[in-house]
C-alpha positions in Angstrom: -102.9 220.6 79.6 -103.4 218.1 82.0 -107.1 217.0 83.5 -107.4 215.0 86.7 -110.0 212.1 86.2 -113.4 213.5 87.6 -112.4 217.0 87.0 -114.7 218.7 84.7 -114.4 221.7 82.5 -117.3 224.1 83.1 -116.1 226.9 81.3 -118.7 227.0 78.6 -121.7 226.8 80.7 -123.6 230.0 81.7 -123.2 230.6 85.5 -126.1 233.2 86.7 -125.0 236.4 87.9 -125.0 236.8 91.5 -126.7 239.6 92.4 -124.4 243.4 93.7 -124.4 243.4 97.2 -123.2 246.7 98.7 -120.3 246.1 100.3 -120.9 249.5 102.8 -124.3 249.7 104.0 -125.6 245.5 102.1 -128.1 246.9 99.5 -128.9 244.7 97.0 -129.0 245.4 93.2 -131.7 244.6 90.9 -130.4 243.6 87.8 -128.3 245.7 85.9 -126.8 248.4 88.2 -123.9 250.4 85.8 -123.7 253.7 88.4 -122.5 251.6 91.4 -118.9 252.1 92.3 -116.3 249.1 91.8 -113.1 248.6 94.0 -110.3 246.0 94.9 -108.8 246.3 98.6 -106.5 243.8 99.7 -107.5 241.6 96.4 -111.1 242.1 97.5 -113.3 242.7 95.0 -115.9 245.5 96.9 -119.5 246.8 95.2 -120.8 250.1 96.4 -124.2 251.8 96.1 -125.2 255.1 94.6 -126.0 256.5 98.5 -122.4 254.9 99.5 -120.8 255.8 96.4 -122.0 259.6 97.2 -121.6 260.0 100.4 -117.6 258.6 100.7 -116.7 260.4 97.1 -113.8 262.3 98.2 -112.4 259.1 99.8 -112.9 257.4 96.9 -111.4 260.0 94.4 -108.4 259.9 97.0 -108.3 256.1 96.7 -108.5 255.7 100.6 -110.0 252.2 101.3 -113.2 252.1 102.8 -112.3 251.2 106.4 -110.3 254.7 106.6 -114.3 256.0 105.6 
């Protein structure tokens, strides 16, 4: 593979983990957060909440994206 001059390969360093940002209602994660919900609409990735998650369940389960919520 071919590397442009000035172009550096970055792959082996550690990037920190941007923090879940609830895509719904903007509620940040601390840390860790396995029980939020994870979608791709439109080749959006999307992070939703526990309250979100919850509330729009149905929609979810019947894979309707979030603006028909």
């Amino acid at each position: 593979m071919m590397r442009l001059p000035g172009n550096r390969d970055d792959s082996g360093s550690a990037a920190e983990p941007r923090p879940l940002v609830c895509a719904r209602c903007g509620a940040r994660a601390e840390g860790s957060q396995p029980t939020w919900t994870f979608s791709v609409e439109g080749g959006v990735r999307r992070h939703y909440c526990d309250t979100c998650s919850r509330e729009h369940l149905r929609a979810i389960e019947g894979r309707l994206d979030s603006a028909w919520w």
